[in-house]
N, C-alpha and C positions, 0 to 999 in steps of 0.2 A: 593838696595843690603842689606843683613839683617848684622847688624853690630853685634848684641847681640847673638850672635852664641854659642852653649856649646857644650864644648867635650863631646860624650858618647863614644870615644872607649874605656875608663876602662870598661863599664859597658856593652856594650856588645861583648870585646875583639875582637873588629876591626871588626865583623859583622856587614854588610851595613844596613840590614833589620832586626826584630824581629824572632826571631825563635820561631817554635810553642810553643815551651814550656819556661817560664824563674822563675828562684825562685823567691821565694816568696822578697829576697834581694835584688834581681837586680831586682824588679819591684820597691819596694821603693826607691831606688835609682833615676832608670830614672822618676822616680812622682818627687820626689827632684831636681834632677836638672832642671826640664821645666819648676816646678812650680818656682823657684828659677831666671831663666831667663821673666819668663813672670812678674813677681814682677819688676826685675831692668829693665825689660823696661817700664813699668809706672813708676817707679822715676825716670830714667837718661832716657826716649824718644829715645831710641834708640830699632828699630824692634827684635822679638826674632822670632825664630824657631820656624812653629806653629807643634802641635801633629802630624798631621796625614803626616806633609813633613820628621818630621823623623823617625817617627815611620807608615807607610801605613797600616799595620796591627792593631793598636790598636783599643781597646774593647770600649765600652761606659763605663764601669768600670774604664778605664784607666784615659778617660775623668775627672770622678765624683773627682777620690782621685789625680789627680791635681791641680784642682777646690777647695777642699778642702785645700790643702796644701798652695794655693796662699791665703785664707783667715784667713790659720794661721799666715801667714805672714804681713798680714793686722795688725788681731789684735796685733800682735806682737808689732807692732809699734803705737796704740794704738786706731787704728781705732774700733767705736760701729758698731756693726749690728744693724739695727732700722727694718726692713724686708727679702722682698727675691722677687727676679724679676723670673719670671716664663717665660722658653721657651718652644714649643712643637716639637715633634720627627714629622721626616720624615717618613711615612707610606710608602713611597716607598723602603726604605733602608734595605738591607738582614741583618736581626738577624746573627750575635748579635751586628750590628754596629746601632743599630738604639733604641730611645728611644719609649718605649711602652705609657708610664707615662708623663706627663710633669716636666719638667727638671727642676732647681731653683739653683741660685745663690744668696745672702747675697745683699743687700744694705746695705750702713754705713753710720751713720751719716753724717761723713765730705762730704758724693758728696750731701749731702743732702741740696735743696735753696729752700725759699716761694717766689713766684713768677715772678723771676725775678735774671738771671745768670751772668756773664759778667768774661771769663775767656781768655787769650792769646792762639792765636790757635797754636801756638807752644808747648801748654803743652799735644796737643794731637798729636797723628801719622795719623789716619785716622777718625776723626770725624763724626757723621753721628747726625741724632736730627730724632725722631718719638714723636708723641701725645700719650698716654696710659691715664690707669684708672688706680687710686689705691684705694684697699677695707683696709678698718683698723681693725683688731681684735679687743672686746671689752674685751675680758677673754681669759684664756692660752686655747688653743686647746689640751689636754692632755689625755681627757678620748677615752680608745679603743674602744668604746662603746656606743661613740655619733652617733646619726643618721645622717639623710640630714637633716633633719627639725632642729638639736642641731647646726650641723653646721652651718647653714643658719643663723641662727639668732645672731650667732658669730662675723658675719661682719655686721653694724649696721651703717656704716658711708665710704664713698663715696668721694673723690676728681681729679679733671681732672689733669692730668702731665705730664711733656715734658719731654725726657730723651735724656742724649749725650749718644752716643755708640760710643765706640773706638775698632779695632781691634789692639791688640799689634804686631800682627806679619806685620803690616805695610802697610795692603789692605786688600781689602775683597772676596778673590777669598779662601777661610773656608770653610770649612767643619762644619758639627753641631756639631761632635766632637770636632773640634778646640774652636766655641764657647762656649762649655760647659766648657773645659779644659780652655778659656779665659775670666773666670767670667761671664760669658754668656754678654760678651760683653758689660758691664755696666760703664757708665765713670762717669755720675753726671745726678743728678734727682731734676726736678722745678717740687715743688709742688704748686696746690693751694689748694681753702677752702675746709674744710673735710665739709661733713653733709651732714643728716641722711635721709635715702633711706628705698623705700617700695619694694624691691626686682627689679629683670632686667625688669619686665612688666613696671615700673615707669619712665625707663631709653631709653626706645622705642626710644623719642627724640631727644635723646644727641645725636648732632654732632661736629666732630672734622674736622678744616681747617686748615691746614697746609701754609703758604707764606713768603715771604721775600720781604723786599724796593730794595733789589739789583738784585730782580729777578722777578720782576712784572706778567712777564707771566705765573709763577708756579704758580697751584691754587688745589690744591687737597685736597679732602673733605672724609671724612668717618662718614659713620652712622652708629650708634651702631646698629639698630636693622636689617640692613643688613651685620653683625660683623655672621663666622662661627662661633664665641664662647660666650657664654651667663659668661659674669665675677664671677659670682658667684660661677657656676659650678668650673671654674678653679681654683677660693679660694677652693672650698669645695674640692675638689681632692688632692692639694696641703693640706689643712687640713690633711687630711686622711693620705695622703705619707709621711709628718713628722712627726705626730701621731706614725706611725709605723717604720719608721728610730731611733727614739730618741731621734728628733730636732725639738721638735715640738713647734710653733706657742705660743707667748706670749702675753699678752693683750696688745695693743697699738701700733704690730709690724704691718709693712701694707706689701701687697701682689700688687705687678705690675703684672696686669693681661696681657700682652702682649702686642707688639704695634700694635694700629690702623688702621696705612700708614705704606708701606716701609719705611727703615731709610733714609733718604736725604741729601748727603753727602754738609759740610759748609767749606767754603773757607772761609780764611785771612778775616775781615773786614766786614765779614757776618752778622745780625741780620738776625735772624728767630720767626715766630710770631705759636702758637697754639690756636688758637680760640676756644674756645669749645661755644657752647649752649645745651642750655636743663637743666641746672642744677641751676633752680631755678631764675638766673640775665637773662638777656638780653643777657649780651655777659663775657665770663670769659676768657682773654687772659693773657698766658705765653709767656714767651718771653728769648731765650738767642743768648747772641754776642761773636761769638768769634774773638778779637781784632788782 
């Protein structure tokens, strides 16, 4: 039962659902107060109201300045952005609920661990852990006027990471709006070693396995070069989209190209292991526990 609950009857004067039309003030408003609820429920762990349960009609617009609002409140309290985790839109979802582009959320320093996490699983509501790649910018991505070949060369360095994904609203029966309006679902990011790559042909290799001691018979594997999305590409698009937003890409900030496996939800007491190969050692394992 969702405990973090917020009034909007000021804001939409005791109307249940959105009405087609709303000012431009009571749209900031209800961005304020969900982003304001999705905030206290990552500090006080208690579930909030996701977007689209009280709002059914909202925009992916709605979504974005949400999403925004909850990472002003990030920095607020003093958290860095160090990147941006990248989701992509449902192609089956009717315009204008649906992302054309792929979508992106801020990472921050503080969820930020080199290889190896160990956090109370009480500090999350619904925990989940997937395998990803992240690309590292070498230079700001700023010029309107870079090609694929400017951007490509942009990303220059390469590391395998394990990410927690939380939904704030307490489960994952979300929408991709909810996700996007909920930081696109980003809790804490293990990273390991960065270095330096000859584009995705080099990367054919890399596979990511997924397991747990307390789950022996989980065993799921992904190979990048049967991956629908070549990582670069996704950097480079993402390049491009911030480029032209006004948010654009700083040297050293890394792009989470999306996850690998489904997310795999972790109980009380759980270690979970990501195996990567391909990437130069033998074998490159992250690993996080939540106690």
């Amino acid at each position: 039962m969702t405990t973090n609950s917020v009034v909007y009857d000021d804001v939409f004067d005791g109307v249940e659902h959105r009405p087609a039309k709303l000012s431009t003030s009571t749209l900031r408003r209800m961005h304020s107060r969900l982003a304001e609820a999705l905030w206290r429920a990552e500090v006080e762990r208690l579930p909030a109201d996701s977007l689209t349960a009280l709002f059914p009609h909202a925009l992916a617009r709605d979504a974005q300045a949400v999403r925004r609002e909850v990472d002003l409140l990030r920095m607020a309290s003093g958290a860095v952005p160090i990147g941006r985790r990248v989701g992509f839109g449902s192609p089956g979802e009717p315009v204008p609920n649906a992302f054309s582009e792929p979508w992106w959320a801020y990472v921050f320093s503080s969820a930020c661990h080199e290889g190896y996490a160990r956090t109370p699983h009480g500090q999350w509501l619904t925990p989940r852990v997937a395998p990803c790649l992240a690309l590292r910018a070498a230079s700001d991505l700023t010029n309107p006027e870079m090609d694929d070949d400017a951007l490509d060369r942009a990303f220059v360095s390469i590391a395998p990471a394990f990410e927690i994904l939380d939904s704030r609203a307490g489960h994952w029966q979300i929408s991709e709006l909810d996700a996007v309006a909920d930081s696109g679902l980003h809790g804490k990011l293990i990273l390991g070693e960065f270095q330096g790559w000859n584009g995705f042909d080099g990367l054919q290799t890399v596979t990511a396995r997924l397991s747990s001691p307390q789950h022996r018979s989980y065993n799921r594997v992904a190979r990048l070069s049967s991956q629908r999305r070549n990582p670069l590409v996704v950097a480079r698009r993402l390049g491009r989209e911030l480029i032209s937003s006004g948010e654009p890409l700083r040297a050293g900030e890394i792009v989470l190209t999306g996850s690998l496996l489904p997310p795999t939800p972790v109980g009380p007491g759980e270690t979970w292991w990501a195996e990567f190969t391909g990437f130069g050692r033998s074998l490159v394992v992250l690993s996080v526990t939540l106690e």
